[in-house]
N, C-alpha and C positions, 0 to 999 in steps of 0.2 A: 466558783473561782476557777480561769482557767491553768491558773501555774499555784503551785505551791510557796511560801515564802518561808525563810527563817533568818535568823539574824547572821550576816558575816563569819564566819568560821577564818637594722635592718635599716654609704650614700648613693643607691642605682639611679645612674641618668634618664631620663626618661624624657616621652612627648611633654608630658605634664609640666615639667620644669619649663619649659623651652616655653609651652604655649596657653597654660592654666591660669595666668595671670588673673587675679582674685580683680572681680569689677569693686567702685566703691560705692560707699553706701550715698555719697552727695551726688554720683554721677549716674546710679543706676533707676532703671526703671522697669518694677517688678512687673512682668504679665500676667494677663488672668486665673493664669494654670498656678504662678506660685504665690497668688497672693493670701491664697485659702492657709499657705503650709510653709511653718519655720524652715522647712529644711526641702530643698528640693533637689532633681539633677537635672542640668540645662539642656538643650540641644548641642551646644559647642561642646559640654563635659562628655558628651554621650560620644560623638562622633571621635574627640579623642580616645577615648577609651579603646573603639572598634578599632581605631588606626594602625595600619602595619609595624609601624616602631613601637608605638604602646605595645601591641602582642606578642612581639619579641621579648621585650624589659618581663614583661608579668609572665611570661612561663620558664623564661631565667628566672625569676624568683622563685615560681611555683617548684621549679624541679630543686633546685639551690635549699629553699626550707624543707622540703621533704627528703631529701637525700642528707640532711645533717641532724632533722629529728628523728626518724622512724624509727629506731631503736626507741626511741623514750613514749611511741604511742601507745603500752599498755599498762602505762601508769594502772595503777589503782588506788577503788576510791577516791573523791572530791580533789581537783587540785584548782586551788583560788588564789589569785592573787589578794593580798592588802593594797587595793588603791582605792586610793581619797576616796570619800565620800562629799564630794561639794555635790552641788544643784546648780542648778538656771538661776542667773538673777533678775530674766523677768520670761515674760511669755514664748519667746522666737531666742534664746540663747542657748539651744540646747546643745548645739553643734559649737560651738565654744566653748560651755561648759565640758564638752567630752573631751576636746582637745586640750584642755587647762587640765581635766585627769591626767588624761595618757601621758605628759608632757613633767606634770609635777612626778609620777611615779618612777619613768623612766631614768629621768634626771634630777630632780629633788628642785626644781628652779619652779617655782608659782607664779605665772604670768596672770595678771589681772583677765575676767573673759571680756571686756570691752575693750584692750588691745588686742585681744585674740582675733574678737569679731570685726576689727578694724582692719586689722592683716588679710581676714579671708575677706575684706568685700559685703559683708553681714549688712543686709539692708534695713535702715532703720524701721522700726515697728513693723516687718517681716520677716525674714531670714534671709539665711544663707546658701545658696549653690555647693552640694554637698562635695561636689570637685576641689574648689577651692580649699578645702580643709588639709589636702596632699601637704603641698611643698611647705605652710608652715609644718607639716606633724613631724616630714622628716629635717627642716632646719633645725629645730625646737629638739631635736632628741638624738640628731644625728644618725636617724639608723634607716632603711633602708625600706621600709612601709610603702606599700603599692595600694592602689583600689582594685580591688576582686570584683566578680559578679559571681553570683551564687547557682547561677542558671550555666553557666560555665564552668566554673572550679569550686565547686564545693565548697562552702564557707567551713564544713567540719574540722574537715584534716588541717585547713589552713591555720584556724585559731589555733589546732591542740599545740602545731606546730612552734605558732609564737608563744600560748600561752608557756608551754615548756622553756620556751627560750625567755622569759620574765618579759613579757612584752605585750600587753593588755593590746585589744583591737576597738575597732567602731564599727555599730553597726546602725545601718540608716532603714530603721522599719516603721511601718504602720503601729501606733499608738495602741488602735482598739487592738489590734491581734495578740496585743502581749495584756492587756488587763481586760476585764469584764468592761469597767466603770471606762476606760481609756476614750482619748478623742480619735474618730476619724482623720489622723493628720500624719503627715512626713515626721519622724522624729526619729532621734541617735539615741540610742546605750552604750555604754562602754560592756563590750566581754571581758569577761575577768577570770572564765575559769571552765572549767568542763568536770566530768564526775563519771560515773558507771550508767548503762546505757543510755549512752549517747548524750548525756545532762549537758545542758549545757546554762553556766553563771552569769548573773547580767547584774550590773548598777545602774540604775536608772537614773537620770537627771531631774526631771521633772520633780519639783518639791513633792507633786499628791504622790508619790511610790518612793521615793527617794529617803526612805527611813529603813530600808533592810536590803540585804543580798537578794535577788530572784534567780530562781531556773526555772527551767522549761525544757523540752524535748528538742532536740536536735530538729527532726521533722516541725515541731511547730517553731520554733525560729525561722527555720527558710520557710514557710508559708509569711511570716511577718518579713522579712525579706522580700521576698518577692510580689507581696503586695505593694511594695512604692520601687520595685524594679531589680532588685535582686543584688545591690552597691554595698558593700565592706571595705572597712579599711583594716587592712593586715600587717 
C-alpha cells in the first residue's frame, strides 16, 4: 500500500473570468488526448494560465495568502477539515463532485453535481476541462480561489495556507500515483488537511477509496501532481 489510510479525525479578477468560459457538453468535441480521462487541461486553459494578466492575479494571490498565513504555518499536529464526504455519481464526475465538496463546505448550499458539471461544460460520458472548474468555485463560494501549478508555486505552502484559512483545495492528479489498485487516469481530490512532516490529507471521490480520510507525503502528492501537469486549485 502506498499511503496509509484511517478514518476522518478567497473575488480576484482574473484572465479566467474574462476568457475560461466552460464549453458545453451538446457542443463540445472531446479529442483523442481527453477521451481516455474525466478530467483533463486543454491547450486554451494552459495558454491562459501562462498569460501575462493570469501571472499577475496568481502571485498577488500567492504573495496576499502567504503574508496573512505565515504565522499560522507551524501548526502542530494533524489539521483536517470536516468536509462532506460525497463521491462521483458515475464514472467522469469526479471534478463535480470535488467542486459540490468545496462548495457545500465553504458555504453550506449543496448544488446537485449534474448542474455543476453542466456549469463547467462536463462532456457527457467524458469529462471535464479542469480549467473550467475556476469561476463556478469562486461564484459558488465567493472567495477568491486561483489555479496554481505545482512546478511553479509549490502546492505545500499554498494548501497550509488555505487549509488554515477553512478553505479546502482541488487537486487534479494521477489516479494510480495516489493508490496501488488506482486507474491510470486524470482525476481530482479534494485537500482537506495537512499534519507533521509535510503530511498531507486528501478525500477522495471516486466511490473504490472514498470510505476514509487519506494522506500521503508532501513529496508523493507533487509526484501525483505532476504527473497529469502539476494544476491545483487553491
Amino acid at each position: 500500500m502506498k499511503f496509509k489510510k484511517v478514518l476522518s479525525v478567497l473575488c480576484a479578477a482574473s484572465a479566467f473570468l474574462l476568457n475560461a468560459c466552460p464549453i458545453f457538453a451538446n457542443d463540445a468535441e472531446p479529442t483523442q488526448d481527453t477521451a481516455v480521462d474525466p478530467v483533463w487541461i486543454s491547450d486554451e486553459t494552459e495558454q491562459i494560465y501562462w498569460s501575462d494578466e493570469y501571472q499577475e492575479t496568481l502571485r498577488n494571490k500567492v504573495e496576499k495568502l502567504q503574508e496573512q498565513s505565515a504565522p499560522k504555518l507551524t501548526r502542530a499536529g494533524d489539521v483536517v477539515l470536516n468536509t462532506p464526504r460525497y463521491t462521483q455519481e458515475n464514472g467522469y464526475y469526479c471534478l463535480p463532485a470535488s467542486v459540490q465538496i468545496v462548495v457545500k463546505y465553504t458555504k453550506g448550499i449543496l448544488y446537485s453535481q449534474t448542474d455543476l458539471a453542466n456549469t463547467m461544460g462536463t462532456v457527457t460520458g467524458v469529462g471535464t476541462d479542469f480549467g473550467n472548474a475556476l469561476v463556478p468555485v469562486r461564484n459558488l463560494t465567493g472567495l477568491d480561489y486561483e489555479i496554481g501549478n505545482t512546478n511553479q508555486y509549490n502546492f505545500y505552502n499554498n494548501m497550509v495556507a488555505d487549509i488554515n484559512g477553512n478553505c479546502p483545495v482541488i487537486y487534479f492528479v494521477n489516479e494510480a500515483s495516489l493508490h496501488d489498485n488506482g486507474t491510470n487516469i486524470g482525476h481530482t481530490v479534494v485537500g482537506n488537511g495537512y499534519g507533521n512532516n509535510a503530511t498531507v490529507w486528501f478525500w477522495d471521490v471516486d466511490p473504490a477509496f472514498g470510505y476514509t480520510n487519506w494522506y500521503c507525503s508532501s513529496s508523493e502528492m507533487n509526484s501525483a501532481l505532476q504527473a497529469e501537469g502539476g494544476y491545483y486549485i487553491f
